[in-house]
Backbone bond lengths (Angstrom), bond angles and torsions (degrees), N, CA, C in turn:
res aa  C-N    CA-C-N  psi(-1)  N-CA   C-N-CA  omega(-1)  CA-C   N-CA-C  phi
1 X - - - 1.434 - - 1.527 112.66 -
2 X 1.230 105.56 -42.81 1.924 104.44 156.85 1.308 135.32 -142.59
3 X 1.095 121.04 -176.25 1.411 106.35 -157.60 1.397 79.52 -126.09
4 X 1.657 115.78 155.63 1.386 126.01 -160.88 1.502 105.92 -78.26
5 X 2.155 78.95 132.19 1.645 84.72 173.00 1.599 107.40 84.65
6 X 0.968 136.82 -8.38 1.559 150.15 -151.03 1.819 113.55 -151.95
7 X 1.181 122.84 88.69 1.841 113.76 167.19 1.279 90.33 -70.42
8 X 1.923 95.87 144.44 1.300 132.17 153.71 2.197 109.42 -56.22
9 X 1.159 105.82 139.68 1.638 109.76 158.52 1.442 92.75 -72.15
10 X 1.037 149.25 -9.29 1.564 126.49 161.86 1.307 106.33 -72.38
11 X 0.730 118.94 -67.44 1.615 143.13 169.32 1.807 99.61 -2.00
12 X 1.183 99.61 -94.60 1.817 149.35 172.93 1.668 94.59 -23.20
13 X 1.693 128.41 -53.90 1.057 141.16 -153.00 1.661 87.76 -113.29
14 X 1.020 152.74 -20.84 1.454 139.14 155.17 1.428 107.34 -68.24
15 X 1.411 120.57 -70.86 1.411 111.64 168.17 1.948 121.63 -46.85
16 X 0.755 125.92 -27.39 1.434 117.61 151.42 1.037 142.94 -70.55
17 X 1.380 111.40 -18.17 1.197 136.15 167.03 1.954 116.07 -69.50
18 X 1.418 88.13 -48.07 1.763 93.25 171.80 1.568 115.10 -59.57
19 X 1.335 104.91 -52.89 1.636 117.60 178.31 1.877 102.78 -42.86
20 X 1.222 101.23 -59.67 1.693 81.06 178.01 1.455 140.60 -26.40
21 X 1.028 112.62 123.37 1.750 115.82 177.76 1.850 110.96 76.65
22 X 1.163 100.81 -12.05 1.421 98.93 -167.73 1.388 103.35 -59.29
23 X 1.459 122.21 117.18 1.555 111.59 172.63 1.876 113.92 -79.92
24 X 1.142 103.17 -50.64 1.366 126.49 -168.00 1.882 105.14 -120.81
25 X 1.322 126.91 110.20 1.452 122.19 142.01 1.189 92.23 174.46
26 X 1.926 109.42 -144.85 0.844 116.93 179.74 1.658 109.99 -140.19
27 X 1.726 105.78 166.11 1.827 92.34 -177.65 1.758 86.96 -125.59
28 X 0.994 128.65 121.55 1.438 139.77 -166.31 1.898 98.51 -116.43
29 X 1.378 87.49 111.29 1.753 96.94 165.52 1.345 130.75 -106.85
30 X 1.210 132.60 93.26 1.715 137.28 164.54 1.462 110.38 -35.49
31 X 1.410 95.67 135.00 1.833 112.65 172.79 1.109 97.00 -141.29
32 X 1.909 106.48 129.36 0.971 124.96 -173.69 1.395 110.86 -123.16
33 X 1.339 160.48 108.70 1.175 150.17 -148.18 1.199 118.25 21.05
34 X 1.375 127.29 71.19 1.430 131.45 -159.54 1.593 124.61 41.43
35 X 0.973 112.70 14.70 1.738 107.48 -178.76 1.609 101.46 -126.76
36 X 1.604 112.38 138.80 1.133 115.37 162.36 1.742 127.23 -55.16
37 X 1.296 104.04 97.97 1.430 84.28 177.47 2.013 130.91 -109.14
38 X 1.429 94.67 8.97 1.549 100.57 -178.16 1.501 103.42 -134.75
39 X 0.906 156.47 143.91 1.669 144.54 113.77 1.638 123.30 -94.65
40 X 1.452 111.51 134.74 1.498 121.30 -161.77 1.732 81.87 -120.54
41 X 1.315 108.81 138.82 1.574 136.89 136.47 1.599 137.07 -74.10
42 X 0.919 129.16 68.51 1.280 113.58 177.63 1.249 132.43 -104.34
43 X 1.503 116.68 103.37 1.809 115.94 -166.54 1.755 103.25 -114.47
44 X 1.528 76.30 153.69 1.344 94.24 -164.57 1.741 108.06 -123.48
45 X 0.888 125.78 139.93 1.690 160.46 176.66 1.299 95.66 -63.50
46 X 1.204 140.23 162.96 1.164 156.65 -153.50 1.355 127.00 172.69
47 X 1.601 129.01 85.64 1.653 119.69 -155.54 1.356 103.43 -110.65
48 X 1.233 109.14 137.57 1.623 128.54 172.45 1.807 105.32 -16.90
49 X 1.082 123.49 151.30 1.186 134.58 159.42 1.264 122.75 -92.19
50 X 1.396 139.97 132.00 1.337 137.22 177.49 1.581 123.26 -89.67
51 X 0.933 118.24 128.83 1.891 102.67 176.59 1.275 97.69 -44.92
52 X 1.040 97.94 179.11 2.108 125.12 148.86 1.033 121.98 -72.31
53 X 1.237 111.19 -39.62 2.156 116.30 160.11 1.254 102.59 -43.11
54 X 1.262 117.33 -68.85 1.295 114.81 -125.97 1.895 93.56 -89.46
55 X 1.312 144.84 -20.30 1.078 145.42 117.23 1.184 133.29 -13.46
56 X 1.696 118.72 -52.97 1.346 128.36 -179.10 1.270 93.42 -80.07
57 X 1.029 155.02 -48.97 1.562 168.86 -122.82 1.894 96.83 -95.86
58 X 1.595 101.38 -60.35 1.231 114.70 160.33 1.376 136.66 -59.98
59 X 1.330 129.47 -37.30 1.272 130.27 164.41 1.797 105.71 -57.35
60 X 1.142 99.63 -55.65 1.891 99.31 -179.79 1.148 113.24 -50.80
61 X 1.425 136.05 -42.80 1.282 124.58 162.65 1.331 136.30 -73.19
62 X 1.582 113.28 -13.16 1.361 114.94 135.94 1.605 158.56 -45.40
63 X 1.275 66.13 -15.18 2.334 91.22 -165.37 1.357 95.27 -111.64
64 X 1.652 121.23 -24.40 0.847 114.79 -164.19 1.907 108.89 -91.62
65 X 0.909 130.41 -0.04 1.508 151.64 171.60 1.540 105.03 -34.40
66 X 1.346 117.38 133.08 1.421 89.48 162.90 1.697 107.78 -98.75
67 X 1.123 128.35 164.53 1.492 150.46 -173.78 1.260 88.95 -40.54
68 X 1.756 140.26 162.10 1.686 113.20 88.61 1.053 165.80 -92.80
């Protein structure tokens, strides 16, 4: 994938390619005797946070159910 001391434009344009859209993770590259030899993607999801109201608010209307 490169030649020492030197990234490939393959290289350069795969790893840019991962970076796209990524909101949240990470792009982790292996070096193995000077040459790239792995790239990993790892993205991650990210969900809204809730107050404490709106939880507490929710549990009470949970409990509050009647049976059937």
């Amino acid at each position: 994938m490169t030649i020492k001391g030197r990234l490939d434009q393959q290289v350069m344009e795969k790893i840019a390619s991962l970076l796209e859209g990524l909101e949240f993770g990470t792009v982790q590259i292996t070096v193995h005797d000077s040459q790239i030899t792995q790239i990993d993607r790892l993205e991650k999801h990210r969900l809204p946070l809730q107050s404490k109201s709106s939880v507490t608010s929710l549990t009470k209307k949970t409990k509050s159910r009647p049976e059937k």
